[in-house]
N, C-alpha and C positions, 0 to 999 in steps of 0.2 A: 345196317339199316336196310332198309324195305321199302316201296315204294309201295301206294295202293294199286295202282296198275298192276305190279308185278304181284301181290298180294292177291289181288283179285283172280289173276291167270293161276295162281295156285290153290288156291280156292275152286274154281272151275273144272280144273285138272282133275281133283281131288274128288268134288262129285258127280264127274261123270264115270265115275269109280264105283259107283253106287248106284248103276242100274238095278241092281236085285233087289234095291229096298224100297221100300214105297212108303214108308211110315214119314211122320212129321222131320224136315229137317232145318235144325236153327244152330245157328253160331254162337259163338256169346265172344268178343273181344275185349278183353280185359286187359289194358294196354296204358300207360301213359299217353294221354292227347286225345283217345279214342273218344270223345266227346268231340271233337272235330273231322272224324274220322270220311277217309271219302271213296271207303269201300263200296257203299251200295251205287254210288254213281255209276264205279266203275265195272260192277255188275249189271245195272241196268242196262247202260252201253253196250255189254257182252250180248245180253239178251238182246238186245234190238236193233244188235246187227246180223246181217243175211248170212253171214259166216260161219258162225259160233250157235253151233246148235248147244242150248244150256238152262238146266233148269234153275232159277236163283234158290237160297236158303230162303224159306216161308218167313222165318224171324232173324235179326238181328240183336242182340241186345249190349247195351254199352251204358256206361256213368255220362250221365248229365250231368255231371258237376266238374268244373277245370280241376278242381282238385280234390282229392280224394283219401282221405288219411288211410293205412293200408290195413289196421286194425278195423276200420269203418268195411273195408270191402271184402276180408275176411267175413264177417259177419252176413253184410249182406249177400255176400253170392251164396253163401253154407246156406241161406234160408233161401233161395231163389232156387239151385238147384233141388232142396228138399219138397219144394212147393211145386215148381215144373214139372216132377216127375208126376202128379198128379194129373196135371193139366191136359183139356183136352184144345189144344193147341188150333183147333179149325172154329173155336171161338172167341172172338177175340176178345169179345165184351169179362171171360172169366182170366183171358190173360193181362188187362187191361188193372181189372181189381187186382191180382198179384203185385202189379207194379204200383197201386196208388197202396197197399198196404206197406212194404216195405218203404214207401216214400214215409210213412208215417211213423215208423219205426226211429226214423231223424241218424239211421246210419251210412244213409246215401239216397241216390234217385237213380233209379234206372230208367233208360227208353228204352224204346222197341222200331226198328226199322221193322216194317211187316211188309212181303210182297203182297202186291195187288195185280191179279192175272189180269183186270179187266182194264188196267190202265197202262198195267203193263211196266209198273213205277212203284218204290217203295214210301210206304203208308208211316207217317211217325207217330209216337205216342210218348209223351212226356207228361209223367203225373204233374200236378198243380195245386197248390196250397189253396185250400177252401175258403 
């Protein structure tokens, strides 16, 4: 087992490994519990402290539902990944529709932790039945 704290320091580690790349960069944590998940806290914290120079992942994404049949997440991530690769990730409004599509799909819910430079704290988004 893993703690988020030490999750998160390896997470950090891992992209400050990635100075050369500039392009969008998101996580996807596809985990049992990960709907409780207390990564980004523990990333935010990293960022806002005086210590830890650290850029966070732009996105997060993880199952809003406690439970998740695995047949059900099969599905959805195959179409999340095929849709993502599309996506122009510094809008949020067309990553926003990705996730209320697949919410409709009724094979699961995904959210989005999305970094916010200006608050300096991450942004949630959980589609919502109409």
């Amino acid at each position: 087992m893993i703690t988020w704290d030490n999750l998160a320091k390896t997470v950090q580690q891992m992209y400050a490994r990635l100075r050369y790349y500039h392009g969008p960069i998101i996580l996807i944590l596809s985990a049992c519990g990960a709907n409780k998940q207390k990564l980004t806290a523990e990333l935010t914290a990293g960022v806002n402290s005086a210590h830890v120079p650290f850029i966070p992942p732009e996105y997060m994404f993880v199952f809003s539902d406690d439970t998740v049949l695995w047949t059900d997440a099969v599905v959805t991530w195959t179409i999340f990944y095929r849709e993502a690769s599309k996506l122009d990730f510094t809008d949020k409004i067309a990553v926003q529709d990705l996730l209320n599509r697949l919410h409709k799909s009724g094979f699961g819910n995904l959210k989005y932790c999305r970094w916010d430079n200006g608050s300096k704290e991450y942004k949630h988004f959980v589609p919502k039945d109409k």
